[in-house]
C-alpha positions as CSV (number, residue, x, y, z in Angstrom):
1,X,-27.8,88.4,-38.1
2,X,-26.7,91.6,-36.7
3,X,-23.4,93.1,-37.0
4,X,-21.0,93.9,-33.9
5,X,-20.6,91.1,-31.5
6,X,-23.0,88.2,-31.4
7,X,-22.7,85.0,-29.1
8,X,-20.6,84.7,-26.7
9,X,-18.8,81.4,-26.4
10,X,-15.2,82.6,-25.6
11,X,-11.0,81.4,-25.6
12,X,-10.4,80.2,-22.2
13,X,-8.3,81.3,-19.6
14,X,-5.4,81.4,-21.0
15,X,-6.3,84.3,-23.4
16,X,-5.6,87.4,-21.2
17,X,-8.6,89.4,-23.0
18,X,-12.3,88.5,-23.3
19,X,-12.7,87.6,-27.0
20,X,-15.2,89.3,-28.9
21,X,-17.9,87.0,-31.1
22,X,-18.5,88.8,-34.4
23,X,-20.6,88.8,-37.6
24,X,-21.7,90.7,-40.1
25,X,-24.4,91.3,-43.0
26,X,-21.4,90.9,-45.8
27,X,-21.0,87.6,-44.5
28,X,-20.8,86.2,-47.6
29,X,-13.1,73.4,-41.2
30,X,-3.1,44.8,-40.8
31,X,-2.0,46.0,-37.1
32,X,-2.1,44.3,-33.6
33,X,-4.2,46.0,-30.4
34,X,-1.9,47.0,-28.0
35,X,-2.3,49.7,-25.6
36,X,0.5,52.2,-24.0
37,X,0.2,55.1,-21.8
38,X,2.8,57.5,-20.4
39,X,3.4,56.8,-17.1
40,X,3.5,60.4,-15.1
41,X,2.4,61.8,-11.6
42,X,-0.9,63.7,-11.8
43,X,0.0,67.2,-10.9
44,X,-2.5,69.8,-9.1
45,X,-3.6,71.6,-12.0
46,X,-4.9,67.9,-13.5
47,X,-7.2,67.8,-10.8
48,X,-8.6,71.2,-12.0
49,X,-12.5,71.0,-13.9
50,X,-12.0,70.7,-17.5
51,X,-13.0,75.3,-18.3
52,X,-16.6,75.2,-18.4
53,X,-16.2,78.9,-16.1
54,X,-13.9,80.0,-18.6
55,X,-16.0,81.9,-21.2
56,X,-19.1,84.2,-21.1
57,X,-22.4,84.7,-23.4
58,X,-23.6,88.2,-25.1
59,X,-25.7,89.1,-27.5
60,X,-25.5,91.9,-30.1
61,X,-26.0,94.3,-27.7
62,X,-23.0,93.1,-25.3
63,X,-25.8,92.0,-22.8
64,X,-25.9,88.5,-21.3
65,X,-27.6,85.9,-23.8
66,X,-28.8,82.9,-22.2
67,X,-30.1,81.7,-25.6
68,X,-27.0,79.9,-26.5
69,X,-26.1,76.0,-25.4
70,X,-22.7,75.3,-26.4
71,X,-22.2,71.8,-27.2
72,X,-19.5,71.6,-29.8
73,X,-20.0,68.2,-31.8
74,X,-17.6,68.8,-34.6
75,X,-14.0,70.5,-35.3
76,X,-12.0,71.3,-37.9
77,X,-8.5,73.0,-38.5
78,X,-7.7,74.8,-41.7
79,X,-4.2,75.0,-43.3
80,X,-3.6,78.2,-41.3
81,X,-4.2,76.9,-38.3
82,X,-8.0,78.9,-38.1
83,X,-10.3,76.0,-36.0
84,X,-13.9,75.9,-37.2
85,X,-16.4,74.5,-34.5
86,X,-19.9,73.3,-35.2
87,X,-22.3,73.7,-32.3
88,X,-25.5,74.1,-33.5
89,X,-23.6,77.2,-35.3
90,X,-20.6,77.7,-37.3
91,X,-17.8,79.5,-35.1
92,X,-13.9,80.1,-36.6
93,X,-11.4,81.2,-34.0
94,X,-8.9,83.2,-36.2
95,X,-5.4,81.9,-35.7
96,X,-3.9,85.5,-37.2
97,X,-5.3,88.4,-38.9
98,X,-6.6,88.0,-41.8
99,X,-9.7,88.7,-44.2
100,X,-12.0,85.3,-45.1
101,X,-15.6,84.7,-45.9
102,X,-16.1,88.9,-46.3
103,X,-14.4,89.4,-42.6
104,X,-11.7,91.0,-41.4
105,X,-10.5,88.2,-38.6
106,X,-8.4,89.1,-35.5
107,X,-6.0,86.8,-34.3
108,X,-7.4,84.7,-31.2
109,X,-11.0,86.3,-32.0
110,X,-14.2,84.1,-32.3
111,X,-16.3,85.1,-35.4
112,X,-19.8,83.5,-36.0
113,X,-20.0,82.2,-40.0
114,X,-23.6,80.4,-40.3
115,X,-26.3,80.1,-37.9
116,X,-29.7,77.7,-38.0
117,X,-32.8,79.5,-38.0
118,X,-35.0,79.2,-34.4
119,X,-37.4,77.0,-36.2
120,X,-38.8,74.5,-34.1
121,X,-38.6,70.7,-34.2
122,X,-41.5,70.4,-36.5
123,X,-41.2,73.2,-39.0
124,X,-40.7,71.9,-42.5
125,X,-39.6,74.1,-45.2
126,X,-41.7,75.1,-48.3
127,X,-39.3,73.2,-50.3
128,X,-36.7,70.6,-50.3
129,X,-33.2,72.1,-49.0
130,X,-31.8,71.9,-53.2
131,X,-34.0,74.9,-53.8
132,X,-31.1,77.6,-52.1
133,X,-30.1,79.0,-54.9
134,X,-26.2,79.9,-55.5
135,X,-24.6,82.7,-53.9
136,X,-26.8,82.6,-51.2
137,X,-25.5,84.8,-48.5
138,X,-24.4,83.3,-45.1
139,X,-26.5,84.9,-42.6
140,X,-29.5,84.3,-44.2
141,X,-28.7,80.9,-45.0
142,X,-32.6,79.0,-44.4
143,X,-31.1,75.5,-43.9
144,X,-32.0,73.3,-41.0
145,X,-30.2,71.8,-38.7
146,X,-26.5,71.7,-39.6
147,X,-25.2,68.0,-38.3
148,X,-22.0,68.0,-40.1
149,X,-18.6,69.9,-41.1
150,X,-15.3,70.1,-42.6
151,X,-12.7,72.1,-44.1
152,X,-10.9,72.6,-47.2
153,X,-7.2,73.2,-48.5
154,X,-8.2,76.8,-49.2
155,X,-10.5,77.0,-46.1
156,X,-13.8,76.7,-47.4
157,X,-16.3,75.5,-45.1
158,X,-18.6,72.4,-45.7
159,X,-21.8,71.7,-44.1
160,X,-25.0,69.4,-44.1
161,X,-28.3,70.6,-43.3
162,X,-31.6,69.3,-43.7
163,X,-35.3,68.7,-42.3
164,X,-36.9,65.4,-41.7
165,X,-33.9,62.6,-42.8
166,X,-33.3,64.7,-46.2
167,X,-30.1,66.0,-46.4
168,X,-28.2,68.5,-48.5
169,X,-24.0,69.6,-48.0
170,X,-23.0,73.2,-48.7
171,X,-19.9,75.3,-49.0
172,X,-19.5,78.6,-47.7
173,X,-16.3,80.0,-49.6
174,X,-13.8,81.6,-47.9
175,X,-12.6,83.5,-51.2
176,X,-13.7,84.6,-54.5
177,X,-12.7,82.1,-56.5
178,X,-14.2,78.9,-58.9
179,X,-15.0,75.4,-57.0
180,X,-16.3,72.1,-58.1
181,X,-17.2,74.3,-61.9
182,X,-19.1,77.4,-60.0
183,X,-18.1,80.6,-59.4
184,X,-18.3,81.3,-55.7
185,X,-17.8,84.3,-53.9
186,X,-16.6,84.8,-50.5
187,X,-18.6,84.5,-47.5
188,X,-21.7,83.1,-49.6
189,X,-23.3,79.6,-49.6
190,X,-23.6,77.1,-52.8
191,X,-24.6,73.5,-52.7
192,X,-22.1,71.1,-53.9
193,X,-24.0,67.4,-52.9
194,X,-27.4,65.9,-52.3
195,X,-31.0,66.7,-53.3
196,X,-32.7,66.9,-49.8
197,X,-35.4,64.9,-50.0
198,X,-36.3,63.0,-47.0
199,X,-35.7,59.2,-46.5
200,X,-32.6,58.0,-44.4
201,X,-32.4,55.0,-47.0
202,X,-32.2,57.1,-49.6
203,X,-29.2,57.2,-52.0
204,X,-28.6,57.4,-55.5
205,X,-27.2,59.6,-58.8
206,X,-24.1,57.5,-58.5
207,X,-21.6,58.9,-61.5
208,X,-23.9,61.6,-62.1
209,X,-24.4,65.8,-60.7
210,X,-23.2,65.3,-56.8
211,X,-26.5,68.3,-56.5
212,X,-29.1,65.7,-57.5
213,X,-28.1,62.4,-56.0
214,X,-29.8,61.8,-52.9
215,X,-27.4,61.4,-49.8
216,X,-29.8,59.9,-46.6
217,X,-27.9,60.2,-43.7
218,X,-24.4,61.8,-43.7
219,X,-22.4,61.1,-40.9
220,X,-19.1,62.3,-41.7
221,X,-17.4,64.3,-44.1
222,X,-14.0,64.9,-45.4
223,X,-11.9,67.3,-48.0
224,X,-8.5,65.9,-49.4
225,X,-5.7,68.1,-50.7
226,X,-7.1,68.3,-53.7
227,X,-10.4,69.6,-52.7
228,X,-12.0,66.4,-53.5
229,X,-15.5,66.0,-50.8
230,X,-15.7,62.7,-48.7
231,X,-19.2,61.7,-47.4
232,X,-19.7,58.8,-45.0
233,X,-23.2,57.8,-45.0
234,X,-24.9,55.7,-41.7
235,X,-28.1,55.1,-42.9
236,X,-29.3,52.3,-44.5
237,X,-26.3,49.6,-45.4
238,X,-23.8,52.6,-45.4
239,X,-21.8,54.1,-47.9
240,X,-19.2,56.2,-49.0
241,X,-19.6,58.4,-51.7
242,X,-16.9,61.5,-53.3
243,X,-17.6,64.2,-54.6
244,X,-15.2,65.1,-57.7
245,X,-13.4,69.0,-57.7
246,X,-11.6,68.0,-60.8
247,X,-11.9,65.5,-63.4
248,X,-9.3,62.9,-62.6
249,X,-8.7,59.2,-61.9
250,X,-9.7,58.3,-58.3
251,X,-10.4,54.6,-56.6
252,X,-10.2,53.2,-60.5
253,X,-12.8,55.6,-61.6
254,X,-12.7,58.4,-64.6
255,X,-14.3,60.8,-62.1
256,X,-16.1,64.5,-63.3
257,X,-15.6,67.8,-61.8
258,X,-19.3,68.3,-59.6
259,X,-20.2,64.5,-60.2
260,X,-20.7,62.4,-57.5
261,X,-19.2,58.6,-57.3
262,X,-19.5,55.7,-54.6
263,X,-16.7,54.1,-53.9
264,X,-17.5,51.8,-51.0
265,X,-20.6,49.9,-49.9
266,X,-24.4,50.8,-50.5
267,X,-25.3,47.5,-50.9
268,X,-28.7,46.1,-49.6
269,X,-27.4,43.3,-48.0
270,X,-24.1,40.9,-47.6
271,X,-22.6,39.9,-50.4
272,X,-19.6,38.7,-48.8
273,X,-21.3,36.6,-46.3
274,X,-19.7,37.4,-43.5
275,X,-20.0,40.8,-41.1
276,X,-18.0,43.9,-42.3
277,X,-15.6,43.9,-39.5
278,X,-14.7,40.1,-41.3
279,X,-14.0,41.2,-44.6
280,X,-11.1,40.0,-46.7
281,X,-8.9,42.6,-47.7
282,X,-8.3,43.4,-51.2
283,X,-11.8,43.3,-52.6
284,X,-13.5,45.7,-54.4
285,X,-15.2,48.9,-51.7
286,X,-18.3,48.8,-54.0
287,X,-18.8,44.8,-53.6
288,X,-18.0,44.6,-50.1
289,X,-20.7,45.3,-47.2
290,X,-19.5,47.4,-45.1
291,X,-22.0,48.8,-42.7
292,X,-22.7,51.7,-41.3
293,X,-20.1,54.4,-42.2
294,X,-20.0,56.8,-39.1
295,X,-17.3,58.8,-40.2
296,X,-14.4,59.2,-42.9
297,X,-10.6,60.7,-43.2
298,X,-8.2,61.1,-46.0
299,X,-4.9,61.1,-45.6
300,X,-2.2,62.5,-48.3
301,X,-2.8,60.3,-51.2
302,X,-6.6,60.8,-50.9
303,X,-7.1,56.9,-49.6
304,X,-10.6,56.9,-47.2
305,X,-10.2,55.6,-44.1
306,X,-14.0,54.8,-43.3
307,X,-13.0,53.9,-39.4
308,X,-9.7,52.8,-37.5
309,X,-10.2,49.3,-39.4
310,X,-11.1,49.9,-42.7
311,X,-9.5,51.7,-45.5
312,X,-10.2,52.3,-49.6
313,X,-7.4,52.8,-51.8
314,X,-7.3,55.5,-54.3
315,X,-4.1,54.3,-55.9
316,X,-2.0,51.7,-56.5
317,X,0.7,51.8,-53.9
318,X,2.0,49.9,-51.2
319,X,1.2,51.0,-47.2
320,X,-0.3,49.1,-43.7
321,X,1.4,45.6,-45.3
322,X,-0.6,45.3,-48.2
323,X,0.2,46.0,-52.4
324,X,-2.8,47.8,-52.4
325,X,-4.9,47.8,-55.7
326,X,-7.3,51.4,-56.1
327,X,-10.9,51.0,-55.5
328,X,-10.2,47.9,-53.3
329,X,-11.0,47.9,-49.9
330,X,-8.4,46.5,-46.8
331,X,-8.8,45.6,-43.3
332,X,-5.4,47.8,-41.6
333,X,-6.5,47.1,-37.9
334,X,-8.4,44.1,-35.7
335,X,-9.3,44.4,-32.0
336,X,-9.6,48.1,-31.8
337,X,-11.0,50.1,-28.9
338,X,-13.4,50.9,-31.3
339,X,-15.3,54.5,-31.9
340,X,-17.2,56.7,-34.4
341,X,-14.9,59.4,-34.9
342,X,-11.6,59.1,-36.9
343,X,-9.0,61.8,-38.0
344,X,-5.7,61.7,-39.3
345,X,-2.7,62.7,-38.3
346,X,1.5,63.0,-39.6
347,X,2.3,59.7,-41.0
348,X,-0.8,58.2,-41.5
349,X,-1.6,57.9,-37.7
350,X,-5.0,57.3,-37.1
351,X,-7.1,58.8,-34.2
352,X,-10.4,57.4,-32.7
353,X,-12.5,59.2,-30.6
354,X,-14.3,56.8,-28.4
355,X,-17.9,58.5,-27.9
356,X,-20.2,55.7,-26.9
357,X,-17.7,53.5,-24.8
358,X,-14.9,54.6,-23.1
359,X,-14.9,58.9,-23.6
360,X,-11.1,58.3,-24.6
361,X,-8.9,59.2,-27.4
362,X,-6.5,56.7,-28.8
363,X,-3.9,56.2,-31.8
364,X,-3.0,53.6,-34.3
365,X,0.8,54.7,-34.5
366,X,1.9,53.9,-38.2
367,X,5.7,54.4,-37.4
368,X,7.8,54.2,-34.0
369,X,8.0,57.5,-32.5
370,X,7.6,59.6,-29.8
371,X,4.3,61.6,-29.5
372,X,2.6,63.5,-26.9
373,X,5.2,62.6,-24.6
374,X,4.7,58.4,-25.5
375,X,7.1,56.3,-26.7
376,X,5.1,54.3,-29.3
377,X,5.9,51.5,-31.7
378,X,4.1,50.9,-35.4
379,X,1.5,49.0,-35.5
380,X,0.1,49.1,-31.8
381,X,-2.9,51.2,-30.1
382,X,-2.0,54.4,-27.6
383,X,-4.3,56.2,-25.4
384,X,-3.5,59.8,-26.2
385,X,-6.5,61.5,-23.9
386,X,-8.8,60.5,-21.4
387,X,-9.1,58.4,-18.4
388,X,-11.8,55.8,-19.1
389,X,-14.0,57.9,-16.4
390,X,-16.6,60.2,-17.7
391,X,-16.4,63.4,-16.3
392,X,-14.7,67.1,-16.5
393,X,-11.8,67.3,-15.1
394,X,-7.8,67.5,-16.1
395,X,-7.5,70.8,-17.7
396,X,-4.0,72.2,-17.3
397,X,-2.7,68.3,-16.8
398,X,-1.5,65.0,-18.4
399,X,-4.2,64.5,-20.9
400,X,-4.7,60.6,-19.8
401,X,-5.3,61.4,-16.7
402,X,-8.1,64.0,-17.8
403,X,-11.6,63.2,-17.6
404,X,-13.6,63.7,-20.9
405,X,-17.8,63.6,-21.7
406,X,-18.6,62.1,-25.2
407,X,-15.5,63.2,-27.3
408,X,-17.4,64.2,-30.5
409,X,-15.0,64.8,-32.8
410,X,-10.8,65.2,-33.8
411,X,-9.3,67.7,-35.7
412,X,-5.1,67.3,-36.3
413,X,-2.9,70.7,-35.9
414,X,-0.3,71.3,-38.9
415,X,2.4,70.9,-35.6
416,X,0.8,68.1,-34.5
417,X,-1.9,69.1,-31.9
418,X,-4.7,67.0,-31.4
419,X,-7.6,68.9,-30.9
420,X,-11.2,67.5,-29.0
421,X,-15.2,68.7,-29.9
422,X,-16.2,67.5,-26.2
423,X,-19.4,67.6,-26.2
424,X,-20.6,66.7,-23.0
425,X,-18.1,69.1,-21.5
426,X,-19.7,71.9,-23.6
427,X,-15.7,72.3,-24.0
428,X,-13.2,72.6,-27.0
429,X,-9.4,71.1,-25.7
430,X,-6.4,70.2,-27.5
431,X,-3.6,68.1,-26.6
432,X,-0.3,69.5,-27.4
433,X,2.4,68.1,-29.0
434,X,5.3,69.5,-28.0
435,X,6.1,72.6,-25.1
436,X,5.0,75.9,-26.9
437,X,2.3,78.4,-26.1
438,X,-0.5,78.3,-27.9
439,X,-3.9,80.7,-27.9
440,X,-2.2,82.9,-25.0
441,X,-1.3,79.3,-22.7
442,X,2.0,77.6,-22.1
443,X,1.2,74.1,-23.1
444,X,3.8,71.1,-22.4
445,X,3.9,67.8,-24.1
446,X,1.2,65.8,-23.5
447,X,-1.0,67.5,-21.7
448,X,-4.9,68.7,-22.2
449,X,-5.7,72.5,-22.3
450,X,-9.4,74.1,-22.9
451,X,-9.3,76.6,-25.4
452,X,-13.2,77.0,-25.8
453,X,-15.5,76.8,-23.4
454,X,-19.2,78.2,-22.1
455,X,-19.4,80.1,-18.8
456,X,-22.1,78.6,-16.5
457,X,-25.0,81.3,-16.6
């Protein structure tokens, strides 16, 4: 990659200054269905397209670059406040200035972290993906395509790649420091989980190095506040495995630092003779089919959350009406809208993105409160974005009356902000919690605001 400023995928209007893209060679995120929306009048900035005019494209040169397609398919918010997007690329829009991965950041500035390689479709590396060696630096990371990402406590930056269904997760550190038993140094890459060899069906090395188990098909991925790695494997009968930063007791296990242990699903076929969305609660993860695992969050006691319906405990406690036992599985939620994207928020509220159905966003409220400008009680389902309609339009307005296109993927501000990978938009929005400006733009409750987006070449 060359240094200066790279892509151009830039902060929308609301940023009074173009924002420069930069890299650089020392490169080194039990309750009822019940739906509730804030009543409001749509105003005549809601009727406004969603920011795809808002951002333009150069290359390292500062020409026009027509090479890029921006189609952001995963988000992720660090505890600064930094948001990571993953389209097709690694991109971090700096919340304040500050030096990670090698960079020095500028506040509201876009920086690109790791890039796939123009390979086409068919190319197939000369080894399987475990061969990048430690301390690999970012920009000449070889990986395939990179599906997959999430973010740290510390802000390191997780990421699958691989060729031909054989997957492989990495972590570019953002600091020098020691992770999962390596010594990593900022701005390089070092795989933490998965052997890359081919075969969606493929998983294995449960309880033993998270580098030579073999992971499939990772869907989703997750890091707790302990730095502990979630992966939600789709593929075959789905799974979901962790990936151990320390040695400590997790989900009734005697986990290893760098080990890697499954602690729902993986199983070949029912055992419990009924469909997963049937399951009794309070039964081992591990001896319960689940079915395909399309994504995962953690909330602050490091319980999974494998969808809006399913949760494993990793401790004994007592939450969502149950004396929950760890390594069991529970059933928290029936009849929801459904979706394959789940994040959550404050107080254990759960967000679904709805890609396949109805391009909304919606929340499992946990406690009665007021958010995003709705009056919600515990227990029932909100719509927090989106319209039902598939389209681009509401930027500026009340985010349920705002068009969306295949809502990829959530990401929860430390304030509250829900933020939106809209894929089909090409767009990255947030919905704001309360009246502040944010990124340059006055935001007010409960309305939807593009702060990334792709100018129209």
């Amino acid at each position: 990659m060359a240094a200066g400023v790279v892509a151009g995928v830039l902060v929308a209007a609301g940023i009074a200054a173009a924002l420069a893209l930069s890299s650089s060679r020392s490169l080194r995120g039990a309750v009822p269905s019940s739906e509730g929306n804030a009543s409001s009048t749509i105003s005549p900035k809601a009727k406004t397209g969603c920011g795809r005019t808002a951002a333009g494209i150069l290359d390292a040169n500062g020409r026009p670059y027509r090479g890029l397609h921006f189609a952001p398919v995963a988000v992720a918010m660090d505890t600064y406040g930094n948001i990571y997007i993953l389209s097709a690329q690694i991109w971090v829009l700096s919340a304040r200035n500050e030096t990670l991965f090698g960079i020095r950041l500028r506040q509201s500035h876009m920086y690109s972290l790791v890039a796939s390689p123009p390979y086409p479709a068919h190319y197939e590396p000369p080894a399987p993906l475990g061969y990048v060696h430690s301390g690999h630096p970012a920009e000449l990371f070889p990986g395939g395509n990179i599906s997959q990402l999430a973010v740290g406590p510390n802000s390191g930056v997780f990421f699958t790649a691989g060729w031909n269904g054989g997957s492989s997760i990495f972590l570019l550190a953002s600091r020098n420091e020691t992770r999962f038993g390596k010594r990593m140094q900022a701005g390089h890459i070092y795989p933490v989980a998965g052997n890359g060899k081919p075969g969606w069906w493929r998983f294995g090395g449960n309880g033993g190095p998270a580098t030579k188990a073999g992971l499939g098909d990772p869907a989703g991925m997750a890091v707790d506040s302990r730095g502990n790695l979630y992966i939600a494997q789709m593929g075959g009968p789905g799974a979901v495995w962790v990936v151990a930063a320390h040695n400590e007791q997790l989900f009734g296990k005697a986990m290893k630092q760098g080990n890697i242990y499954l602690i729902a699903g993986g199983l070949a076929s029912p055992q419990s003779g009924k469909p997963y969305s049937s399951i009794r609660s309070g039964i081992p993860g591990t001896a319960a089919f689940t079915g395909p695992a399309s994504d995962v969050a953690v909330d602050s006691s490091s319980n999974a959350y494998m969808d809006a319906s399913r949760m494993i405990a990793a401790q004994k406690e007592s939450m969502w009406g149950f004396k929950m036992k760890a390594g069991d599985i529970y059933t928290i939620a029936h009849g929801h809208a459904g979706g394959r994207f789940i994040a959550l928020g404050a107080h254990r509220n759960i967000f679904v993105a709805n890609y396949f159905r109805n391009n909304m966003v919606q929340m499992i409220a946990n406690y009665s409160e007021t958010r995003f400008g709705i009056r919600m009680k515990a227990g029932h389902v909100y719509t927090v974005a989106g319209n039902t309609a598939r389209g681009c339009t509401g930027n500026g307005g009340p985010a349920t009356e705002a068009e969306l296109n295949k809502p990829a993927s959530l990401a929860l501000g430390k304030h509250g902000n829900l933020y939106i990978a809209d894929e089909g938009n090409g767009v990255v929005q947030v919905v704001a919690a309360r009246n502040e400006t944010r990124f340059g733009i006055p935001m007010k409750t409960g309305c939807l605001y593009t702060i990334v987006a792709q100018r129209k070449q």
